[in-house]
C-alpha positions in Angstrom: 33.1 -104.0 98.2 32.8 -105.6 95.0 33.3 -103.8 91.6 30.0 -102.6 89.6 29.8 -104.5 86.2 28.8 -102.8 83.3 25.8 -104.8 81.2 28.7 -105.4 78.4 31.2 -106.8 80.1 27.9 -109.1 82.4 26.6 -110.0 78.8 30.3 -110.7 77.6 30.7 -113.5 80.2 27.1 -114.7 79.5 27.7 -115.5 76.1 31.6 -117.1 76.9 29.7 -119.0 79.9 27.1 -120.4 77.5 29.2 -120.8 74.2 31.3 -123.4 76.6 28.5 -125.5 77.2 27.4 -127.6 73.7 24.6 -129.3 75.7 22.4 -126.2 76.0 20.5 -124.5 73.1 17.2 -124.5 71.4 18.3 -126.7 68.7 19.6 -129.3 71.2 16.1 -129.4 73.1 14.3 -129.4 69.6 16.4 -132.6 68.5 16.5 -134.3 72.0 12.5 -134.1 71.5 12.1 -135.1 68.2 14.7 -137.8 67.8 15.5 -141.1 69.8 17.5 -140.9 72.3 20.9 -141.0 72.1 23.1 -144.3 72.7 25.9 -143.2 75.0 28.0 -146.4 73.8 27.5 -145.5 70.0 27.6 -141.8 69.9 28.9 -141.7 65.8 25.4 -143.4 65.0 22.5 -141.2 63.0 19.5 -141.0 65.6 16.3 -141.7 63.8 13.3 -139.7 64.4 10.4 -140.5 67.1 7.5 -142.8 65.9 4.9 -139.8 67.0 6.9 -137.5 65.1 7.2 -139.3 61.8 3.2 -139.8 62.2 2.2 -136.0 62.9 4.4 -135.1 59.5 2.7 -137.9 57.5 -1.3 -136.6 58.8 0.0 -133.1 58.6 0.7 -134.1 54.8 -2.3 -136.0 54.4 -4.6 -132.9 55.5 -2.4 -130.4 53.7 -2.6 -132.2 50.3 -7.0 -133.1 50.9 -7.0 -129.2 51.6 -5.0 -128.1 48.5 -6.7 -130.7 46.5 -10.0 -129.8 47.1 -9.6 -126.0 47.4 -7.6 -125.7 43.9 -8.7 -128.1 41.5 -12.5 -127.4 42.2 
């Protein structure tokens, strides 16, 4: 019959199993979204951002600065 495991020790080895794999994470899904993909034969090279990406942030600007423009120099 196998030992019971406390919740520290289960969320000890959660964190060690996790911590020794780099390719998971929030911030990797976030910048595997956003950015190109990445070029397995050049892996030193600065990935640029997505061409619907780069377009949202300029309209998002665009709307933001009509908004503050017309809003607080009325």
């Amino acid at each position: 019959m196998p030992t019971p495991v406390t919740a520290k020790e289960a969320y000890t080895a959660l964190r060690q199993n996790l911590r020794s794999r780099p390719d998971l994470g929030l911030g990797k899904a976030v910048a595997g979204c956003v950015l190109e993909p990445p070029n397995p034969f050049e892996p030193g090279v600065v990935r640029k951002p997505q061409r619907w990406f780069v377009l949202l942030c300029i309209i998002s600007l665009v709307a933001l600065g009509a908004f503050v423009y017309f809003n607080c120099w009325n």
